[in-house]
N, C-alpha and C positions, 0 to 999 in steps of 0.2 A: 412593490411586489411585481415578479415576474409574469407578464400573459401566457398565455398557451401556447402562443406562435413564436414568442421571443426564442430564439438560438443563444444560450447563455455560453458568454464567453469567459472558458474554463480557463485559457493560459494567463487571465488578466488575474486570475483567484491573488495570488502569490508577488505579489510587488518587490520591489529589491526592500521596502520599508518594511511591510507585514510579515518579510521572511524573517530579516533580521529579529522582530520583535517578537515573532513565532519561535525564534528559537531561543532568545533569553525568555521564555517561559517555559518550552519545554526543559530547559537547562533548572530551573527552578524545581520542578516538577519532578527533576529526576532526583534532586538535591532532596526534597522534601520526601521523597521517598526511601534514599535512600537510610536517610538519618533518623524519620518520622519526628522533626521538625519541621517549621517555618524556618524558611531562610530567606537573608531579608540581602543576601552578597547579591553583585553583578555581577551579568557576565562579563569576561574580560574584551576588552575591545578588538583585538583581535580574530575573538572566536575560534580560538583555535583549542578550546581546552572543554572537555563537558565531562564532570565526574564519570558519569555511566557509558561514556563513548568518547575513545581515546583517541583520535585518529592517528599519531602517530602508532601507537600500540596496533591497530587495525591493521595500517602499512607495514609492520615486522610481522605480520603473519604471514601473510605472501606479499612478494613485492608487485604484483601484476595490480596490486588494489588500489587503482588512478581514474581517478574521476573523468579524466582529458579521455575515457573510453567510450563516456556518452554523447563528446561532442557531437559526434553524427552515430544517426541509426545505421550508415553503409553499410557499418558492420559490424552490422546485429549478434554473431555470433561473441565476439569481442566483448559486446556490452553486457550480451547474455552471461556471459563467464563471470563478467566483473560483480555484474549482483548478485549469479551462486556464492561467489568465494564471501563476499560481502553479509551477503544472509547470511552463511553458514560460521563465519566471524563472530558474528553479533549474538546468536542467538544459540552456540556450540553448548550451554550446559542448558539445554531444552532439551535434548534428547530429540532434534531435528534436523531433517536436511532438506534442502530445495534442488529438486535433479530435475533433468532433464527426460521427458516425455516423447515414446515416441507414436502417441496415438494419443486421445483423449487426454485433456487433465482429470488428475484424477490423487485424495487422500488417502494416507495409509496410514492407522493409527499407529503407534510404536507397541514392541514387543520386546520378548526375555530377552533376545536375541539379533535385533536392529531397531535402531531407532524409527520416528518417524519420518513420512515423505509427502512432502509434496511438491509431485508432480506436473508438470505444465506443459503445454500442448508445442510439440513439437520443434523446442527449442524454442518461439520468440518470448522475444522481451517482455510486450504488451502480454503476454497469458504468465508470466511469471509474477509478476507486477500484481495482475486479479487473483490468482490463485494464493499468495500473500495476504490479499485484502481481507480473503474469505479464514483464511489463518489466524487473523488477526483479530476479527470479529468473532469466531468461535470462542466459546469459554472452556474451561475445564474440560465437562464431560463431554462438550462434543467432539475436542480433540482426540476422547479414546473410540470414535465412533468413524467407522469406513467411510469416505466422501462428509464429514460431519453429521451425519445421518440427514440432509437433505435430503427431498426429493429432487427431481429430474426428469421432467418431459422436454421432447425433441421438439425441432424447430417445427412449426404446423400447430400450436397451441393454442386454444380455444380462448375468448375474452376471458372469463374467469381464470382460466392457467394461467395468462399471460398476466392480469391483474395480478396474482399471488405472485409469481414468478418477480416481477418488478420491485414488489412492497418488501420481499428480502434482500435486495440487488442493489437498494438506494446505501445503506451503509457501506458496503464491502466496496459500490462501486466511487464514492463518494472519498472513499480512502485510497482505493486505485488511482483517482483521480489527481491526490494530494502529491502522492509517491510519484506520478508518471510526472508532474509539471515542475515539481520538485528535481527531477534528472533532466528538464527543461527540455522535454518532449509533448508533443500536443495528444492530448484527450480527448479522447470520445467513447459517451455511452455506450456497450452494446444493450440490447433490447431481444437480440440473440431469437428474433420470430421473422425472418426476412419472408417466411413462406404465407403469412398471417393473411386468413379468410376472411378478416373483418378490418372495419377502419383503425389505422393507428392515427392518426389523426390529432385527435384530442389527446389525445395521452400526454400528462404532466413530468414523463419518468427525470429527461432529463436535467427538468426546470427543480427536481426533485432533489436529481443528484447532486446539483448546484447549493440549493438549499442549506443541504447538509454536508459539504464540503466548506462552505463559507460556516456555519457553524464551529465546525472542528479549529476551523482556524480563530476565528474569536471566543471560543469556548476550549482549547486544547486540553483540559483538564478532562473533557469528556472522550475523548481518544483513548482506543482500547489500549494499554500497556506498553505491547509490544509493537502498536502502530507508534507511539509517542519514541519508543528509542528508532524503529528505522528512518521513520522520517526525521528526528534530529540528527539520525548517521547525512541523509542522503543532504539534509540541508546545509551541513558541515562541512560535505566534501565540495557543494554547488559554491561557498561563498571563497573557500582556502582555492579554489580553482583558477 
């Protein structure tokens, strides 16, 4: 079990072994889904083929859809486009879009007349990645609700906010987590109270996030839906790369 003080190392989550094997299960998963049997086929060795996530099909939607766009964050703009186009790929008969934010992130549930939005904080990557997580972890009815009808206190939040605040943040960020290491970018928590009057100290948030990140990964069954297809997109384009 992890201490309090241990710093858990989130890039190590994901092995070239646990990914591969992470995704001949999500591949299963999605198989089993979509037929509502047991499927007992493998994936093929190559991985380049996954019922629910075509990546050649993906790459004729727009050709810009190249994984070699996260090799570096320099340019972040580039990489940002590649996961709009990418989200908006995968998840086009959701009645969703992932745009770009020029102030706060921020959900918009869909209407008669445009779809849904979510929003992310000023174009980077890492706020598209969380605002996703939070997407993903919503069900149903909070999808038709403004921001998921969360609350939302600013930074300067008292122990108990800040306690409530973390104990919703461990799933969404735990899958942030999966999605950022999975585009073989390094992770880290926010805890998003830099202003905080009281000790953070003890605080378990990260050792938490970790927790349930290594969870999802040997339990992938437990992965909300539409976390189990981006992250087999994202893990598809990391190993064809």
């Amino acid at each position: 079990m992890l201490l309090k003080t241990t710093t858990p190392d989130f890039a190590a989550l994901l092995t070239s072994d646990n990914t591969i094997l992470l995704l001949k299960q999500l591949h299963r998963l999605a198989d089993t889904s979509r037929h509502g049997l047991h499927q007992t086929s493998t994936l093929t060795d190559d991985l380049c083929f996954c019922p629910a996530i075509d990546l050649k099909l993906l790459a004729t939607h727009n050709s810009s859809l190249n994984y070699t766009a996260l090799s570096s964050l320099d340019n972040e703009p580039l990489a940002t486009e590649w996961l709009i186009e990418l989200f908006n790929a995968l998840f086009v008969e959701q009645n969703v879009q992932l745009v770009r934010g020029d102030d706060e992130p921020e959900y918009f549930p869909a209407t008669a007349s445009s779809p849904a939005r979510i929003e992310f904080a000023h174009g980077f990557f890492a706020s598209a990645l969380h605002e996703i997580s939070h997407w993903c972890v919503a069900g149903h009815k909070r999808r038709l609700l403004s921001d998921f009808g969360y609350w939302y206190a600013a930074d300067g939040r008292s122990q108990s906010q800040q306690q409530a605040f973390e104990s919703v943040e461990i799933k969404p960020q735990a899958l942030e987590c999966l999605f950022t290491t999975a585009c073989q970018q390094p992770f880290k928590v926010s805890q998003d109270n830099l202003f905080a009057s009281f000790d953070t100290s003890a605080s378990t948030f990260a050792n938490d996030v970790y927790t349930q990140a290594k969870h999802y990964i040997a339990n992938p069954q437990t992965l909300p839906r539409d976390a189990q297809t981006l992250l087999a997109a994202l893990l598809m384009f990391q190993l064809e790369s």
